[in-house]
MARSE-260385 format. One record per residue: residue number from 1; y, x, z of N, C-alpha, C, CB in turn. Coordinates in Angstrom, 1 decimal, padded with zeros to 4 digits. Each point is the difference from the previous one (the first is absolute). Glycine has a CB too. Layout:
<sites>
+-----+--------+--------+--------+--------+--------+--------+--------+--------+--------+--------+--------+--------+
! num !   n_c2 !   n_c1 !   n_c3 !  ca_c2 !  ca_c1 !  ca_c3 !   c_c2 !   c_c1 !   c_c3 !  cb_c2 !  cb_c1 !  cb_c3 !
+-----+--------+--------+--------+--------+--------+--------+--------+--------+--------+--------+--------+--------+
! NUM !      Y !      X !      Z !      Y !      X !      Z !      Y !      X !      Z !      Y !      X !      Z !
...
+-----+--------+--------+--------+--------+--------+--------+--------+--------+--------+--------+--------+--------+
</sites>
This chain:
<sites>
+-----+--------+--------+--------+--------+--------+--------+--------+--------+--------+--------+--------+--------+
! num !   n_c2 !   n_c1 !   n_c3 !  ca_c2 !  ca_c1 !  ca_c3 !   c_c2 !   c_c1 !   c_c3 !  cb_c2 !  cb_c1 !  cb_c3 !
+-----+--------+--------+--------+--------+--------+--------+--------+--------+--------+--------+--------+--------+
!   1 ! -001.2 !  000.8 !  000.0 !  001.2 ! -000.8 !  000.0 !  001.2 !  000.9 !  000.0 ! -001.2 ! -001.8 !  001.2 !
!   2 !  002.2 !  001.5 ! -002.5 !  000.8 !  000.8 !  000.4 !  001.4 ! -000.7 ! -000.1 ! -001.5 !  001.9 ! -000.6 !
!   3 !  001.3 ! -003.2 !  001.2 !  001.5 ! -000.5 !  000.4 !  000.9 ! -000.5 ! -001.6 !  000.1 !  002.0 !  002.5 !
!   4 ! -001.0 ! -002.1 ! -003.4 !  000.7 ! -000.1 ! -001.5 ! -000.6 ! -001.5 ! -000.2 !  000.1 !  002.8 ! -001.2 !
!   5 !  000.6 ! -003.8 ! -000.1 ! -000.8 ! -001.1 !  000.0 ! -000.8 !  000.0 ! -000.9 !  001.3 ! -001.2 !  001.0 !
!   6 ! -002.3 !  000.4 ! -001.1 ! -001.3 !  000.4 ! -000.9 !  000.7 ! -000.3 ! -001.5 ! -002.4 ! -000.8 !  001.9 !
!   7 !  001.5 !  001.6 ! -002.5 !  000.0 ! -000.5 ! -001.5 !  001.6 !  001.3 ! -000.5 ! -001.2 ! -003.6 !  000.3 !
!   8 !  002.2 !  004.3 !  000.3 !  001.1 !  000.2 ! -000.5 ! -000.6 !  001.7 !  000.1 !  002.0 ! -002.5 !  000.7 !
!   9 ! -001.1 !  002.9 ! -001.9 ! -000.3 !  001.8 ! -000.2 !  001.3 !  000.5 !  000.3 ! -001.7 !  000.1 ! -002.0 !
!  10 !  001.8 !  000.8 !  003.0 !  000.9 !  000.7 !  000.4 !  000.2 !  001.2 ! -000.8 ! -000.4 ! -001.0 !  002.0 !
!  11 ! -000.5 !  001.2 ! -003.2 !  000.1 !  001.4 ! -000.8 !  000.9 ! -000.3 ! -000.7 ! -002.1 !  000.7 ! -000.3 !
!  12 !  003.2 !  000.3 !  000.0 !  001.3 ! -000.1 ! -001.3 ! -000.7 ! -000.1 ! -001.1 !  001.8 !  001.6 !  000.8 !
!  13 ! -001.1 ! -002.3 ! -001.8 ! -001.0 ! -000.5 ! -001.2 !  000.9 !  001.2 ! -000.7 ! -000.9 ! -003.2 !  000.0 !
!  14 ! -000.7 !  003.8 ! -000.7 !  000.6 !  000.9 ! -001.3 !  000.6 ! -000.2 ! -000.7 ! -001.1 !  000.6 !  000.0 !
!  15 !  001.7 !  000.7 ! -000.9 !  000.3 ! -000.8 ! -001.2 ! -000.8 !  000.3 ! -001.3 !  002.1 !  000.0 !  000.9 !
!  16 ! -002.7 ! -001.2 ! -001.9 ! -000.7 !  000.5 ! -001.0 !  000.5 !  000.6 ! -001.0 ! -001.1 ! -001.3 !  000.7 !
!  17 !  001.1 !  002.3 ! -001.1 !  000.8 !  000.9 ! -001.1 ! -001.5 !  000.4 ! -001.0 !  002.6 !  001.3 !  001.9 !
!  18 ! -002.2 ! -001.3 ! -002.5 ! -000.7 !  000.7 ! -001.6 !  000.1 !  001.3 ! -000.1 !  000.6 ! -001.6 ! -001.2 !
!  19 ! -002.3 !  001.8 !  000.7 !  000.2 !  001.7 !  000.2 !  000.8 !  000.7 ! -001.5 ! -002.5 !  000.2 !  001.7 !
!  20 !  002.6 !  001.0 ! -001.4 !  001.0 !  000.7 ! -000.6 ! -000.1 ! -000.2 ! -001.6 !  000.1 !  001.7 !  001.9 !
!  21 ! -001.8 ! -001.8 ! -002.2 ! -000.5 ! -000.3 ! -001.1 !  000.4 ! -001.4 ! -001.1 ! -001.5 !  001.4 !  001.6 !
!  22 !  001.9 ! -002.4 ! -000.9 !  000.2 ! -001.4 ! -000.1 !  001.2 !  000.1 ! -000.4 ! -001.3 ! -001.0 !  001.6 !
!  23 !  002.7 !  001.9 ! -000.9 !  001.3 !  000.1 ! -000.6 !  000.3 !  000.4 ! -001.3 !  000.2 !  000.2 !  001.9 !
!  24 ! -001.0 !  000.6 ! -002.3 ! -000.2 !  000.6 ! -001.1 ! -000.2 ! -000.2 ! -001.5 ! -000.4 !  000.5 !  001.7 !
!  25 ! -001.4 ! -001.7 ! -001.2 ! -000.1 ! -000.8 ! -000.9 !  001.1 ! -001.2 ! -000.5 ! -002.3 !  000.8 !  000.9 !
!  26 !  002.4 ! -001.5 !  000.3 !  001.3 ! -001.0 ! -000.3 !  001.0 !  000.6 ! -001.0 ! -000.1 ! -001.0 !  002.4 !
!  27 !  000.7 !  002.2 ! -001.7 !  000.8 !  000.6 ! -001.1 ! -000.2 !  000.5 ! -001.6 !  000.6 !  000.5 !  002.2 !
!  28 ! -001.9 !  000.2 ! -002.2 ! -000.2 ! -000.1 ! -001.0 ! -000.7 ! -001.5 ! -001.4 !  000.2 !  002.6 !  001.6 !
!  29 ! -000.5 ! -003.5 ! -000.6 !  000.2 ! -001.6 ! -001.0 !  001.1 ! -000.2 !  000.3 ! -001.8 ! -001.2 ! -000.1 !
!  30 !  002.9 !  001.5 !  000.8 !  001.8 ! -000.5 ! -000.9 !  000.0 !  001.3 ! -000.9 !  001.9 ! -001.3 !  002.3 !
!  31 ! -002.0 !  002.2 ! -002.8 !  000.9 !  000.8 ! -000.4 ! -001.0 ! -000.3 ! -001.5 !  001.3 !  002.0 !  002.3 !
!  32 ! -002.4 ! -002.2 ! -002.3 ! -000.8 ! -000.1 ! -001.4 !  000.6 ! -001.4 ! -000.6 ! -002.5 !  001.3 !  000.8 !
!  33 !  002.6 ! -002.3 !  000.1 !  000.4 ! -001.3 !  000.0 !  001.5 !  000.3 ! -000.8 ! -001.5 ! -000.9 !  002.4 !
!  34 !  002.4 !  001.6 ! -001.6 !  001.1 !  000.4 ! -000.8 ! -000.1 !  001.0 ! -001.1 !  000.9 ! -000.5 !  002.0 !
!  35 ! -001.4 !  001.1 ! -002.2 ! -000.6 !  001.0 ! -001.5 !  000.0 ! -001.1 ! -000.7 ! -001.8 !  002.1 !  000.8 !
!  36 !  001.2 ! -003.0 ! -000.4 ! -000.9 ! -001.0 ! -001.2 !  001.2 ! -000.3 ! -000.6 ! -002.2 ! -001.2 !  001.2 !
!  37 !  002.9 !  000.1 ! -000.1 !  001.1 ! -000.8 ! -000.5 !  001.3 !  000.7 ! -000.9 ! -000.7 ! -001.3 !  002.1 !
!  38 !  000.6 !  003.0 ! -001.4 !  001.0 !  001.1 ! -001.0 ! -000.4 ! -000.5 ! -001.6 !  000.0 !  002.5 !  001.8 !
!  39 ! -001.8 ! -002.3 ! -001.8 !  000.2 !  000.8 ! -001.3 ! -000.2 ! -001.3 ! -000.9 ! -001.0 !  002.6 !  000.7 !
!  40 !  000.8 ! -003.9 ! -000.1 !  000.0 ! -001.4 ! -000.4 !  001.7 ! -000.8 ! -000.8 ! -002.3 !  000.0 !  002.4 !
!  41 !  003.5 !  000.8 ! -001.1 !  000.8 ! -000.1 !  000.1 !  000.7 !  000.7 ! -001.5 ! -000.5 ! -000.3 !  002.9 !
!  42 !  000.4 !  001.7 ! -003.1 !  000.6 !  001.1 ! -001.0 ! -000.7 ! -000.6 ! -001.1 !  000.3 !  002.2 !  001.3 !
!  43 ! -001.4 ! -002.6 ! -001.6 ! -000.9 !  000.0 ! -001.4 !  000.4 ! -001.7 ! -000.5 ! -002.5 !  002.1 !  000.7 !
!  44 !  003.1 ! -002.7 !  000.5 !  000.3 ! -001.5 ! -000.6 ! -001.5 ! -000.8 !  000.1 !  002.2 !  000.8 ! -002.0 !
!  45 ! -003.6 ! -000.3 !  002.3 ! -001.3 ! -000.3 ! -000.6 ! -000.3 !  000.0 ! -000.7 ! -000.1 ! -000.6 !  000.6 !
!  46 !  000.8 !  001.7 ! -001.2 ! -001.1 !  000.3 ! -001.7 ! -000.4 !  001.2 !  000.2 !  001.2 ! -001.2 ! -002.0 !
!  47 ! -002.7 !  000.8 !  001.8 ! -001.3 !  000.7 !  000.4 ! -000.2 !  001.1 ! -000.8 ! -001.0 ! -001.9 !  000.6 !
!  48 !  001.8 !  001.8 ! -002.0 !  000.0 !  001.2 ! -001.0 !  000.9 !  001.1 !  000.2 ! -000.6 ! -001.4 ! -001.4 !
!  49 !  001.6 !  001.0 !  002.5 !  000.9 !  001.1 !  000.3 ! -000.4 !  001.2 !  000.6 !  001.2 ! -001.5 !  000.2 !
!  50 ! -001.1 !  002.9 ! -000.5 ! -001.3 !  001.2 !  000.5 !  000.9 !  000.1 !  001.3 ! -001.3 !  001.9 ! -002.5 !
!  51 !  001.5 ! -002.5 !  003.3 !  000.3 !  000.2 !  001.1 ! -001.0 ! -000.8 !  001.0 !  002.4 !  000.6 ! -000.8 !
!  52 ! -002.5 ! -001.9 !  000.3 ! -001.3 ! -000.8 !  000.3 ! -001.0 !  000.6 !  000.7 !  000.4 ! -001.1 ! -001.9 !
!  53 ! -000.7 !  002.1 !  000.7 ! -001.2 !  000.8 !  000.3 ! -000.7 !  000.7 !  001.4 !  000.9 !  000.0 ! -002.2 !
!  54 !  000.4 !  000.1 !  003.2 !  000.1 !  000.5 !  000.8 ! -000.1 ! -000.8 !  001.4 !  001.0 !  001.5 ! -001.8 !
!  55 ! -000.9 ! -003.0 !  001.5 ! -000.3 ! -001.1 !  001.1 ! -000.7 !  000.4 !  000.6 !  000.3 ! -001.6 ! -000.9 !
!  56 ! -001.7 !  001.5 !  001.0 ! -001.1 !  000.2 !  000.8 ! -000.5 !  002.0 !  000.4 ! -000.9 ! -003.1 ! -001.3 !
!  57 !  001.2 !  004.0 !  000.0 ! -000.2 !  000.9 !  000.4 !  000.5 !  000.7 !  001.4 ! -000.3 ! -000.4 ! -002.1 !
!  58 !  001.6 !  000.8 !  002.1 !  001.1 !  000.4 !  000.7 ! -000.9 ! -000.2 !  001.5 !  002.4 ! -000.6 ! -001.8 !
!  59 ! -002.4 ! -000.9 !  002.1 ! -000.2 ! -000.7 !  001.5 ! -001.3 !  001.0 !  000.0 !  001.0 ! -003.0 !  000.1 !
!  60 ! -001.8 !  002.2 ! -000.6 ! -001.6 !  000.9 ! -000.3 !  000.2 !  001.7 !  000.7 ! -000.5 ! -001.5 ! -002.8 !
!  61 !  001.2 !  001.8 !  002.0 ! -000.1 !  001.3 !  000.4 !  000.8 !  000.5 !  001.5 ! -000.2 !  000.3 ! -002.6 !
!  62 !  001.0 ! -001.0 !  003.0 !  000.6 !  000.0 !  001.1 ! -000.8 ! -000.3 !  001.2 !  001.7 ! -000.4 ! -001.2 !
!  63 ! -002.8 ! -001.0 !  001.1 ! -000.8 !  000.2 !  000.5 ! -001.2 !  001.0 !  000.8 !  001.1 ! -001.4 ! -001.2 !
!  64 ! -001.2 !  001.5 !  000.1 ! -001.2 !  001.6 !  000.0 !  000.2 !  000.7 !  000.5 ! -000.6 !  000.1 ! -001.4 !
!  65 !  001.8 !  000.4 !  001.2 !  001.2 !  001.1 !  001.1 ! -000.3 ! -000.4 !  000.9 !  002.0 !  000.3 ! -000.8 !
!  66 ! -001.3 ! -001.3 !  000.9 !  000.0 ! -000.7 !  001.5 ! -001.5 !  000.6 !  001.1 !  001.5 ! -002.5 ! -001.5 !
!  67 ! -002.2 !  001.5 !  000.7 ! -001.6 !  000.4 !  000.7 ! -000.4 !  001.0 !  000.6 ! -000.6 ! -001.1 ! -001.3 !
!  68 !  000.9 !  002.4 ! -000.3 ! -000.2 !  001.3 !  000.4 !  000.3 !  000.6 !  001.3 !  000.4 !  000.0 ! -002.1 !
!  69 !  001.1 ! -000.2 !  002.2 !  000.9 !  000.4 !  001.3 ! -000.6 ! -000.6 !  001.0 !  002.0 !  000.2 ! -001.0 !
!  70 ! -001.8 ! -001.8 !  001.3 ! -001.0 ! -000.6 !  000.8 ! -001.3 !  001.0 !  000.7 !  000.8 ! -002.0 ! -001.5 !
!  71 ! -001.6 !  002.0 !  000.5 ! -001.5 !  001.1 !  000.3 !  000.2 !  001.1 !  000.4 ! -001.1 ! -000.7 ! -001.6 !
!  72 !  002.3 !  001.2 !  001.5 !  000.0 !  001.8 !  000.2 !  000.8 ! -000.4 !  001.8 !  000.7 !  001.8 ! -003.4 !
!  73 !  000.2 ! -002.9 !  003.6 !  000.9 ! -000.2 !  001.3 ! -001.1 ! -000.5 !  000.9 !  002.6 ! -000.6 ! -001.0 !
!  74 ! -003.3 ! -000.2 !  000.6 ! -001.3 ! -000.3 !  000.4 ! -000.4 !  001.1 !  001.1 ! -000.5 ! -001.0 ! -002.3 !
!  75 ! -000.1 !  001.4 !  001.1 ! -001.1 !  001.2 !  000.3 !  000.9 !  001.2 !  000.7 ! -001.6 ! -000.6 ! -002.1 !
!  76 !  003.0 !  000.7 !  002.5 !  000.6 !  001.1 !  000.3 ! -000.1 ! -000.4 !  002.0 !  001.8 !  000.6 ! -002.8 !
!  77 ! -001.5 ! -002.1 !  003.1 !  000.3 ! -000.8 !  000.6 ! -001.3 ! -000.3 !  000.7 !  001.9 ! -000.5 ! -001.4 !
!  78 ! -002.8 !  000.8 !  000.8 ! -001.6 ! -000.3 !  001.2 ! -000.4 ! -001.5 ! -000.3 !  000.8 !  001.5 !  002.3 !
!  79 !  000.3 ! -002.3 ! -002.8 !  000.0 ! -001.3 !  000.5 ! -001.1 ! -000.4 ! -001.2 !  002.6 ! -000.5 !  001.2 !
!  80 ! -003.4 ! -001.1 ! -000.5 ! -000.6 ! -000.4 ! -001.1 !  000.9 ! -001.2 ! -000.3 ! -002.4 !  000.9 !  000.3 !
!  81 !  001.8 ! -001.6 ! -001.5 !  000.2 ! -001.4 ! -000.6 !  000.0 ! -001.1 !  001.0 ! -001.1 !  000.8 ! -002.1 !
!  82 !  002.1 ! -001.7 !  002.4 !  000.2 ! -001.4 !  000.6 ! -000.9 ! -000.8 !  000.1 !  001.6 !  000.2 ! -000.6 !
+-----+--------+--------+--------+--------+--------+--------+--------+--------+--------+--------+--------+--------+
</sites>
């Protein structure tokens, strides 16, 4: 018995935050999201414009980067996967 009433938590409630990994991703779907709309935006939507060409690559490859780095901070860091 410790003089508290039943059922109530005297623990401070955390806070839930996202790991570092999560900030990241989010950021990188706005910034592809915005790539998109750039190159949607400049070419008017025409698909023949050779700038087009570069919609899906660019992100693509930024990705991969991304990961890369990911795997090496990873692995520098001890830490595993969420």
């Amino acid at each position: 018995m410790t003089g508290e009433p039943a059922g109530q938590n005297t623990e401070a409630p955390q806070d839930k935050k996202l790991p570092n990994g999560h900030y990241f991703k989010i950021m990188g779907y706005l910034l592809t999201a915005c790539w998109v709309g750039y190159i949607v935006m400049i070419t008017k939507g025409d698909t023949s414009d050779p700038m087009f060409d570069y919609i899906f690559s660019v992100p693509l490859g930024f990705w991969i980067v991304g990961m890369v780095i990911a795997h090496f901070v990873r692995k520098k860091a001890g830490g595993d996967r969420p």
